[in-house]
DSSP file (Angstrom, degrees, kcal/mol; ACC not computed):
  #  RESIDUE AA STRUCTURE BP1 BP2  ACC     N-H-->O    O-->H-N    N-H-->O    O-->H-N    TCO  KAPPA ALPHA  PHI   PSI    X-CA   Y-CA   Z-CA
    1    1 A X              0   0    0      0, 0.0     2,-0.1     0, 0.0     0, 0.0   0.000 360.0 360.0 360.0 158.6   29.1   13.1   19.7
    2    2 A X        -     0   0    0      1,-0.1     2,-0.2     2,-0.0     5,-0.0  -0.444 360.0-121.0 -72.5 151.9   26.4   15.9   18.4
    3    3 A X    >>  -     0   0    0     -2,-0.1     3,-1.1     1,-0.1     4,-0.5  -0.456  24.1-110.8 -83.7 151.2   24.1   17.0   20.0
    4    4 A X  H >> S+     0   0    0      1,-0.2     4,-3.3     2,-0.2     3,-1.5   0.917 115.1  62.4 -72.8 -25.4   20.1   16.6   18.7
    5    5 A X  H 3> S+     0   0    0      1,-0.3     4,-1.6     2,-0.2     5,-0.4   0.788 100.3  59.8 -66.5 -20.4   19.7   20.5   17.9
    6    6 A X  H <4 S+     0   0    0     -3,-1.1    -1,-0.3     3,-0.2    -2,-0.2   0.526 106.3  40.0 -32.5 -31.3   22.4   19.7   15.6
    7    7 A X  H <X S+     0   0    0     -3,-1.5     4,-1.7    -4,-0.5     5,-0.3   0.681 117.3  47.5 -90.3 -59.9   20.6   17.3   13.6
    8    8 A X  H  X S+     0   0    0     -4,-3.3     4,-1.1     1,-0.2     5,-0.3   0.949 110.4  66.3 -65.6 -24.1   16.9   19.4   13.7
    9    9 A X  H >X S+     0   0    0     -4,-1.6     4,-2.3    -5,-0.4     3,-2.3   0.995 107.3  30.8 -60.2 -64.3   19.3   22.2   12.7
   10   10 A X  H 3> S+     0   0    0     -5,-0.4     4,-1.0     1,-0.3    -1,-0.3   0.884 113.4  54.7 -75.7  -8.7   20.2   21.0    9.7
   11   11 A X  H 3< S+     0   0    0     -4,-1.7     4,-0.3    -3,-0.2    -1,-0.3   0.567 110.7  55.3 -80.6  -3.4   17.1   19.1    8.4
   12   12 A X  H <X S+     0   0    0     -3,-2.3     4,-3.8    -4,-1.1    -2,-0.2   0.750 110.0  43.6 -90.9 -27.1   15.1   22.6    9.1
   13   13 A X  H  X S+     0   0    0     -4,-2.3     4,-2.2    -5,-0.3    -2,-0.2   0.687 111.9  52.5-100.7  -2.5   17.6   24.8    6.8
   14   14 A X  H  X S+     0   0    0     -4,-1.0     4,-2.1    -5,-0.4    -1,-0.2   0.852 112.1  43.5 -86.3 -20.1   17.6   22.0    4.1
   15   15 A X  H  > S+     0   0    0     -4,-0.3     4,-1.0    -5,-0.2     5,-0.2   0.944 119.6  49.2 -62.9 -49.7   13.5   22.3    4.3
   16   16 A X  H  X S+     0   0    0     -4,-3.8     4,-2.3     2,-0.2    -1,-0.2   0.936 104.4  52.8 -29.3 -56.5   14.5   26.2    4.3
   17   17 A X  H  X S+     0   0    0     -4,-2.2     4,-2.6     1,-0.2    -2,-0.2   0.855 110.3  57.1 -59.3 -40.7   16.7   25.8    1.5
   18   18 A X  H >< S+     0   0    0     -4,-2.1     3,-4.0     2,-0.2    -1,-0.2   0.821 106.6  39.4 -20.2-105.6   13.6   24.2   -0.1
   19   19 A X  H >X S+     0   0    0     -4,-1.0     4,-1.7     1,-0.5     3,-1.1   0.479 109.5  66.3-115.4 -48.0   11.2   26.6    0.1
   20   20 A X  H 3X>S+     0   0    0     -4,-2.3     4,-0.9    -5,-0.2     5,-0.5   0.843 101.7  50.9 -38.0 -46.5   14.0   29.3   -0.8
   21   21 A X  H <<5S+     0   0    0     -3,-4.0    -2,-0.3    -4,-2.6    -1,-0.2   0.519 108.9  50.1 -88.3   9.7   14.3   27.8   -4.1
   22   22 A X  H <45S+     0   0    0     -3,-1.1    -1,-0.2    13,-0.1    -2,-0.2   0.771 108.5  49.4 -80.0 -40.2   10.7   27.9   -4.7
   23   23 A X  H  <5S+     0   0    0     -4,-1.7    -2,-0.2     1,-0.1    -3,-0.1   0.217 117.0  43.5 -98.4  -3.8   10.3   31.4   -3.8
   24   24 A X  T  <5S+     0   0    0     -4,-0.9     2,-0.4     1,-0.1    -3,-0.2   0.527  97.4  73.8 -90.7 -40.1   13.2   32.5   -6.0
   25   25 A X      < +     0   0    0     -5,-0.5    -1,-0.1     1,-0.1     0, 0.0  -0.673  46.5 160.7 -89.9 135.5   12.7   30.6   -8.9
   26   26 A X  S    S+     0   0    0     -2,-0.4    68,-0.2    -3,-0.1    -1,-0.1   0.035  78.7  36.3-132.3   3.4    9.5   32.0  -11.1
   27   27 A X  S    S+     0   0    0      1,-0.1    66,-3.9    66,-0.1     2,-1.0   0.759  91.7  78.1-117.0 -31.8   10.5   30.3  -14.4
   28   28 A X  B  >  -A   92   0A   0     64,-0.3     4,-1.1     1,-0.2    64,-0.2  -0.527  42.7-178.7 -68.6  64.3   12.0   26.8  -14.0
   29   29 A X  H >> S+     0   0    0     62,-1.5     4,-2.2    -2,-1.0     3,-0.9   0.927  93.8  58.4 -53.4 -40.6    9.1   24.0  -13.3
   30   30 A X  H 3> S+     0   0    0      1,-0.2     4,-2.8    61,-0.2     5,-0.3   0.944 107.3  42.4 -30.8 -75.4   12.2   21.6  -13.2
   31   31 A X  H 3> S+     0   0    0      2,-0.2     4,-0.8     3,-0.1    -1,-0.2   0.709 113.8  56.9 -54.9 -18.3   13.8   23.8  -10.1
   32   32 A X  H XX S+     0   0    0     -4,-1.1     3,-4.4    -3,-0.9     4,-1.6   0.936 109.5  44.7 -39.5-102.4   10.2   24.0   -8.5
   33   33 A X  H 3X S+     0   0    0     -4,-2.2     4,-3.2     1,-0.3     5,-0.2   0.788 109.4  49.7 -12.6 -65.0   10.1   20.6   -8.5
   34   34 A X  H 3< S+     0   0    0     -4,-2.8    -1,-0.3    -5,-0.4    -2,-0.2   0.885 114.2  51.1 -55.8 -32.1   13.6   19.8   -7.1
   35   35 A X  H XX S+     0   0    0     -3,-4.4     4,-2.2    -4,-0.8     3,-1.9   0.904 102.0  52.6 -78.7 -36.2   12.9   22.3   -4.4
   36   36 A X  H 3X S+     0   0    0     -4,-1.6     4,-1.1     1,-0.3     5,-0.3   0.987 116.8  48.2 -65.9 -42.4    9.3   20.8   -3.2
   37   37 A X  H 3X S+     0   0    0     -4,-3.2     4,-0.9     1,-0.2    -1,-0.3   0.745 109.1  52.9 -63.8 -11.1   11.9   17.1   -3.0
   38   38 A X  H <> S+     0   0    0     -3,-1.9     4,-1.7     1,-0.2    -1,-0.2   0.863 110.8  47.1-100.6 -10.7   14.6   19.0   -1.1
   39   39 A X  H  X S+     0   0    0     -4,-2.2     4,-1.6     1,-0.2    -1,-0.2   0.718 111.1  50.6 -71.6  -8.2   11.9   20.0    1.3
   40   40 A X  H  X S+     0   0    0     -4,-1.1     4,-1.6     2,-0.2    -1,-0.2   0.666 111.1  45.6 -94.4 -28.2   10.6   16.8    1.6
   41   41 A X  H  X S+     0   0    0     -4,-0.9     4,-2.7    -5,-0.3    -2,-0.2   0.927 102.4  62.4 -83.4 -34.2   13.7   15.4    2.3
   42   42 A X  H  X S+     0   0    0     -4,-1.7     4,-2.5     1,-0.3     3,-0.3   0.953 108.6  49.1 -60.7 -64.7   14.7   18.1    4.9
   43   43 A X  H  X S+     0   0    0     -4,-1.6     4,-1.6     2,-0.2    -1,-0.3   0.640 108.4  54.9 -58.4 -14.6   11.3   16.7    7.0
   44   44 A X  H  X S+     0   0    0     -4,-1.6     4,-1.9     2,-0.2    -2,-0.2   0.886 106.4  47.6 -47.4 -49.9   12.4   13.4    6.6
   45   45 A X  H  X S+     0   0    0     -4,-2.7     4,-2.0    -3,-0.3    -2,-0.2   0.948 113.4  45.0 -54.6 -66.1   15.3   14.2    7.9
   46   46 A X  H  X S+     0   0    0     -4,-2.5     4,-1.6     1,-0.2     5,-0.2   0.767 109.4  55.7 -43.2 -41.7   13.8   16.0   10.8
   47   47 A X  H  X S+     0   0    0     -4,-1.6     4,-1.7     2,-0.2     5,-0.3   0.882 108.7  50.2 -69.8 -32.8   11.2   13.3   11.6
   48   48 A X  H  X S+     0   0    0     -4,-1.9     4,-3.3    -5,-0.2    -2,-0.2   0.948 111.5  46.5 -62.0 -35.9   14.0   10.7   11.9
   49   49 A X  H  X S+     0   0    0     -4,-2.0     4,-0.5     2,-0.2     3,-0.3   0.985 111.0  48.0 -68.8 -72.0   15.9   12.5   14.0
   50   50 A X  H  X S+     0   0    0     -4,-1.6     4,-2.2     2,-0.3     5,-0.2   0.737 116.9  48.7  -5.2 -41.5   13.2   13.5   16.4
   51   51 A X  H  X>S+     0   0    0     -4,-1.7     4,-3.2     1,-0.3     5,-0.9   0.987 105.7  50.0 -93.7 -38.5   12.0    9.9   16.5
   52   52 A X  H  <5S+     0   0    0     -4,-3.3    -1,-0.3    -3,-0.3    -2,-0.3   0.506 110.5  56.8 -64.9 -22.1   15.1    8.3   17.1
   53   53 A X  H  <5S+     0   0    0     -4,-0.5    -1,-0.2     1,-0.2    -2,-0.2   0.657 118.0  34.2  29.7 -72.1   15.5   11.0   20.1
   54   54 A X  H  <5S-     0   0    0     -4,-2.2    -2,-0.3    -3,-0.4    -1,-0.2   0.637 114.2-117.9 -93.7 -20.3   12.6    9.9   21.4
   55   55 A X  T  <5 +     0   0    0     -4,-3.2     2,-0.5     1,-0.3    -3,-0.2   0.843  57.3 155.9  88.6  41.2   12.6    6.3   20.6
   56   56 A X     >< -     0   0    0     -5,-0.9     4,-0.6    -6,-0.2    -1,-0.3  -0.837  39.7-173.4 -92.6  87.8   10.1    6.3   18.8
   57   57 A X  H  > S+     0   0    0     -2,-0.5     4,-2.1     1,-0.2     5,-0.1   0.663  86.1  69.4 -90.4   8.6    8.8    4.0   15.8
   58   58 A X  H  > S+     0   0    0      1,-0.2     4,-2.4     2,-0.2    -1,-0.2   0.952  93.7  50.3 -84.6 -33.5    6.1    5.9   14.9
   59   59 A X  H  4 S+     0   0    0     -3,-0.3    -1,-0.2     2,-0.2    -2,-0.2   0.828 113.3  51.1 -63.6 -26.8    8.1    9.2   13.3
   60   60 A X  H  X S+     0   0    0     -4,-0.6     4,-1.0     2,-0.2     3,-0.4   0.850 111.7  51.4 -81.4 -39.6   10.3    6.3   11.0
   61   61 A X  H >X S+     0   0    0     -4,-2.1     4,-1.5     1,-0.3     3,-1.0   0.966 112.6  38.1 -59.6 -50.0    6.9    4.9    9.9
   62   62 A X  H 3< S+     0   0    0     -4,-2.4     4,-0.3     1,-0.3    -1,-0.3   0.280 115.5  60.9-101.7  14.5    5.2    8.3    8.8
   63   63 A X  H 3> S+     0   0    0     -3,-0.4     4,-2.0    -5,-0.2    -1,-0.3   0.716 103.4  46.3 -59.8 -43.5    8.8    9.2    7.3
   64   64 A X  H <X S+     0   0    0     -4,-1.0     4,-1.7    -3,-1.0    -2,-0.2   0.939 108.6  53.6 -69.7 -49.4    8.7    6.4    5.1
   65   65 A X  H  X S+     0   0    0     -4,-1.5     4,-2.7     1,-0.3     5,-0.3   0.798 109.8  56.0 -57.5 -40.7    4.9    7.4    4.2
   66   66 A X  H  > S+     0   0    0     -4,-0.3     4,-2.2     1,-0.2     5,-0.3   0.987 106.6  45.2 -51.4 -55.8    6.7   10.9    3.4
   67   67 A X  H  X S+     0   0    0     -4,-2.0     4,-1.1     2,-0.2    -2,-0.2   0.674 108.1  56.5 -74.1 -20.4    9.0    9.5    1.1
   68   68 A X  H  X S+     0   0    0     -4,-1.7     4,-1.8     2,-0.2     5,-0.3   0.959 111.6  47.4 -49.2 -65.3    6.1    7.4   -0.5
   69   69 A X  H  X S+     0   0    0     -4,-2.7     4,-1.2     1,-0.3    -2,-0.2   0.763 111.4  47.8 -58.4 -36.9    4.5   10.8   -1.1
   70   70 A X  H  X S+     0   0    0     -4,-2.2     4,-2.7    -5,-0.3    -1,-0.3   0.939 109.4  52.3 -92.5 -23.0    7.5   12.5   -2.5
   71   71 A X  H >X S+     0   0    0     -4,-1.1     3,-1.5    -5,-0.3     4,-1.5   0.959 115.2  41.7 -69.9 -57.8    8.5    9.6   -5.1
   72   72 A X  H 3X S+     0   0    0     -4,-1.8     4,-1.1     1,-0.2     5,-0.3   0.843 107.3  58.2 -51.9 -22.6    5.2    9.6   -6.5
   73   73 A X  H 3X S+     0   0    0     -4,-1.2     4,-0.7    -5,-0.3     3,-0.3   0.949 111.2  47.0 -53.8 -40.3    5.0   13.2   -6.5
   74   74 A X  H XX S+     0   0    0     -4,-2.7     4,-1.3    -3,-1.5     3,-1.2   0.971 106.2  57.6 -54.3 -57.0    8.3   12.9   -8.7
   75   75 A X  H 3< S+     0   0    0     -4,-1.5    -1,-0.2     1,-0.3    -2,-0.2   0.501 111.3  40.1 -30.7 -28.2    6.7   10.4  -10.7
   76   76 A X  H 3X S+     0   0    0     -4,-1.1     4,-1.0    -3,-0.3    -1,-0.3   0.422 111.5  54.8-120.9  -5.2    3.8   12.8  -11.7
   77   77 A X  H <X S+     0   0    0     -3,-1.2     4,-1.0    -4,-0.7    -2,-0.2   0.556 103.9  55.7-104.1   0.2    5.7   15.9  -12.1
   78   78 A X  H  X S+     0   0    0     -4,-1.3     4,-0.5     2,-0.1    -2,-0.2   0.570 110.2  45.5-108.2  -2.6    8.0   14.3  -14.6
   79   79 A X  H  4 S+     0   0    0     -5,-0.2     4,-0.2     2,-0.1    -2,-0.2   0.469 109.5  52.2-106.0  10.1    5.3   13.3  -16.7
   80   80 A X  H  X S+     0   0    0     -4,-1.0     4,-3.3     2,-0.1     3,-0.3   0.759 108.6  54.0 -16.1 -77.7    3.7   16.5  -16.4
   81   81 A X  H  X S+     0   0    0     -4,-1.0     4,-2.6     2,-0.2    -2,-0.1   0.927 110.3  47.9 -23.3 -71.2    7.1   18.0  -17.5
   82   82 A X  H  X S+     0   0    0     -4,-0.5     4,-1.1     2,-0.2    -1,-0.2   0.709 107.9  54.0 -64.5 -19.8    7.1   15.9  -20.2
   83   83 A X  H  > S+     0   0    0     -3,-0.3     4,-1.0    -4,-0.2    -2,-0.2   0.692 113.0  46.7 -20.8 -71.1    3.7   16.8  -21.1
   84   84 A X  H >X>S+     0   0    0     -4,-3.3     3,-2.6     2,-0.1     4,-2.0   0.989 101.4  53.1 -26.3 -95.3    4.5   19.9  -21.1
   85   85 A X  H 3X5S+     0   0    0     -4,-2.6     4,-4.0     1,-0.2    -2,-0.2   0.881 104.2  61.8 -54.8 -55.7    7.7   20.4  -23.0
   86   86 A X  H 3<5S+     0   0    0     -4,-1.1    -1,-0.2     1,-0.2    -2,-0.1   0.829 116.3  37.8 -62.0 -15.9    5.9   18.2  -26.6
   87   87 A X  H <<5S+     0   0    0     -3,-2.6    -1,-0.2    -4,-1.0    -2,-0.2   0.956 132.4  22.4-110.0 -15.4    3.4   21.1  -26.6
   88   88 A X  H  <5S-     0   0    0     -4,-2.0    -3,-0.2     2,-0.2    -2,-0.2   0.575  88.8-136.7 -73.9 -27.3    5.2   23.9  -25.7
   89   89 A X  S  <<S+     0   0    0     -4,-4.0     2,-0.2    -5,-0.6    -4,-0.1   0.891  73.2  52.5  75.8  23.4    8.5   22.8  -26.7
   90   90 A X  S    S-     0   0    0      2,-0.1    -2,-0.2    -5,-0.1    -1,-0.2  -0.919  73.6-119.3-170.9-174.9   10.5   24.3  -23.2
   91   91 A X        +     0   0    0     -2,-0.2   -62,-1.5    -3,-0.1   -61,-0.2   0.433  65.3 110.4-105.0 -17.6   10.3   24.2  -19.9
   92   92 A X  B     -A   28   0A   0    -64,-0.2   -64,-0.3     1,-0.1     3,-0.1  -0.166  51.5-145.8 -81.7 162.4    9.8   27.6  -18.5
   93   93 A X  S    S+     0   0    0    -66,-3.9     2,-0.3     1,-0.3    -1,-0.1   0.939  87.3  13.7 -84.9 -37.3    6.6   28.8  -16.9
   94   94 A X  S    S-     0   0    0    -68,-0.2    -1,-0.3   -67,-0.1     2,-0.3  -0.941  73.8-146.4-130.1 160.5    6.6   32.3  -18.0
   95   95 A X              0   0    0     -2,-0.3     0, 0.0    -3,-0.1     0, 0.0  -0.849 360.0 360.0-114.8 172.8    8.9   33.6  -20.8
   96   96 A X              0   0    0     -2,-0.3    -1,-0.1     0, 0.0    -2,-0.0  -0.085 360.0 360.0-153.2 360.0   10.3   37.5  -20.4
């Protein structure tokens, strides 16, 4: 079976991967967006694991509360987005 640094391992490089695509992308609000959910999901990940480790209900509760937080967060950045795009008519943040 794996071992638990296996597990934090990878819910820490998808939060990475996150945060990487934030800090590359400078035009996209769509990829912004998508990155702030893959970090969210990446601490999800991490909190589950951690609590189930420790046996633990409290990290599965305040996971769920994460995942609360990131759907509405979707919710308001896709009508933002859409907001957006009828008066500008694109998506990008800056044009070059």
């Amino acid at each position: 079976m794996f071992a638990l640094h296996t597990f934090t391992d990878i819910g820490l490089t998808i939060a990475f991967l996150g945060a990487c695509g934030i800090l590359v992308n400078k035009r996209n609000i769509l990829i912004s967006v998508i990155s702030i959910e893959l970090m969210l999901f990446g601490l999800n990940f991490y909190l589950l694991t951690l609590s189930i480790y420790v046996d633990d209900i409290l990290g599965e509760i305040f996971a769920l509360f994460v995942l609360t937080l990131a759907a509405a967060e979707s919710a308001l950045a896709l009508a933002l987005i859409t907001a957006y795009f009828r008066v500008y008519e694109n998506i990008l943040i800056r044009e070059e």
